[in-house]
GUKE-746612 format. One record per residue: x, z, y of N, C-alpha, C in turn; residue in one letter. Coordinates in steps of 0.1 Angstrom, whole numbers, padded with zeros to 4 digits, always signed. Atoms other than C-alpha are relative to their C-alpha. Last residue first. Layout:
XZYXZYXZYA...
% end
This chain:
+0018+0000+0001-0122-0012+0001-0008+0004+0013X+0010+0011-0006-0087-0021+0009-0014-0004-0002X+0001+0004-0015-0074+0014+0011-0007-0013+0006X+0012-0008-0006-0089+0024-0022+0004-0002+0016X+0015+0002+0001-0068-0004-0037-0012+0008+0010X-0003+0019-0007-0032+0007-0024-0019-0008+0000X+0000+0002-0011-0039+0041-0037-0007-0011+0012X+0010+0000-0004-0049+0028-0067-0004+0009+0011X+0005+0013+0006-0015+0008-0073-0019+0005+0007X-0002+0009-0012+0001+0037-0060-0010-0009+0001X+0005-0011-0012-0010+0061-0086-0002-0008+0015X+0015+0002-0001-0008+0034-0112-0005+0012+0012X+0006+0014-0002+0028+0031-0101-0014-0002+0001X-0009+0000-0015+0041+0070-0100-0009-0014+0003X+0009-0006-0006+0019+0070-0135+0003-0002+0013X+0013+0009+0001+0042+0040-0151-0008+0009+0009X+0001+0005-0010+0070+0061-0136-0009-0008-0003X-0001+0013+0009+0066+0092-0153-0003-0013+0010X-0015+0003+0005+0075+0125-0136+0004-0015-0007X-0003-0001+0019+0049+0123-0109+0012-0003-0006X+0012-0007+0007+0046+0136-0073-0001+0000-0017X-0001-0017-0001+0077+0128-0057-0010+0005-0011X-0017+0002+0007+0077+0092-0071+0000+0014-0003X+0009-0007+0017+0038+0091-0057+0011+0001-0009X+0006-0016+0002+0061+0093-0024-0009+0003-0012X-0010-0010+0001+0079+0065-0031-0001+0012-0002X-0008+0000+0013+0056+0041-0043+0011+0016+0003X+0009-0010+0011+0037+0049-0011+0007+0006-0013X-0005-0008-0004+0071+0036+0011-0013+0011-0006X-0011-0004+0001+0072+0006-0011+0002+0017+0000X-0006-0001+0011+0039-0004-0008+0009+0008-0005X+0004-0012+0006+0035-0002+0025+0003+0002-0009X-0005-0007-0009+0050-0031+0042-0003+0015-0004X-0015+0001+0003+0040-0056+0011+0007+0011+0014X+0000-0003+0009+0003-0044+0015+0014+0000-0001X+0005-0018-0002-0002-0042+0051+0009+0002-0015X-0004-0004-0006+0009-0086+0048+0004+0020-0001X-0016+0003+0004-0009-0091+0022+0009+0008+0004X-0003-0007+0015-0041-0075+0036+0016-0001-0008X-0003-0012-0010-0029-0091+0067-0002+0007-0011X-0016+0002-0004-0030-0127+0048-0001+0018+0007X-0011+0001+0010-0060-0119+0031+0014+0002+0003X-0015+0013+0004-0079-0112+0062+0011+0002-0012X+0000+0009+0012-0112-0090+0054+0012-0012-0005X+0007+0010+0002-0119-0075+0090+0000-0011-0015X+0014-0008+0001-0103-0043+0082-0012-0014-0001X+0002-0003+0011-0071-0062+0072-0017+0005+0002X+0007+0011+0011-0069-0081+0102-0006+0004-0014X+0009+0009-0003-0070-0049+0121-0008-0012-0006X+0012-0005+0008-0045-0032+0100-0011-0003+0006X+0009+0007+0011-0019-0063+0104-0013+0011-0003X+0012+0010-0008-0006-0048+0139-0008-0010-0012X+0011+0004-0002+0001-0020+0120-0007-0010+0006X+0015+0001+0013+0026-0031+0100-0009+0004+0009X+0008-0011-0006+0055-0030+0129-0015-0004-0009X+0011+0008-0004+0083-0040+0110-0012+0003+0004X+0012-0006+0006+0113-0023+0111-0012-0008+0004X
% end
């Protein structure tokens, strides 16, 4: 298992690569749970998707 948070630091500071990084480590395990939540999987995605966004603002 990969230990993602040591990228949320870089991320706060603006690093791409840790952004990246945060991103591909998470992803997945958001996607999953916006799964639970909607029936359609385009929505499951855009749910994630602006998830995923509002974290790196």
């Amino acid at each position: 298992m990969e230990a993602w948070y040591v990228h949320i630091e870089g991320a706060l500071k603006g690093r791409l690569d840790a952004q990246r990084a945060l991103y591909e480590s998470l992803a997945p395990r958001v996607l999953y749970t916006c799964r639970r939540y909607f029936t359609q999987e385009a929505e499951a995605e855009d749910a994630m998707i602006r998830t995923m966004t509002t974290m790196f603002q």
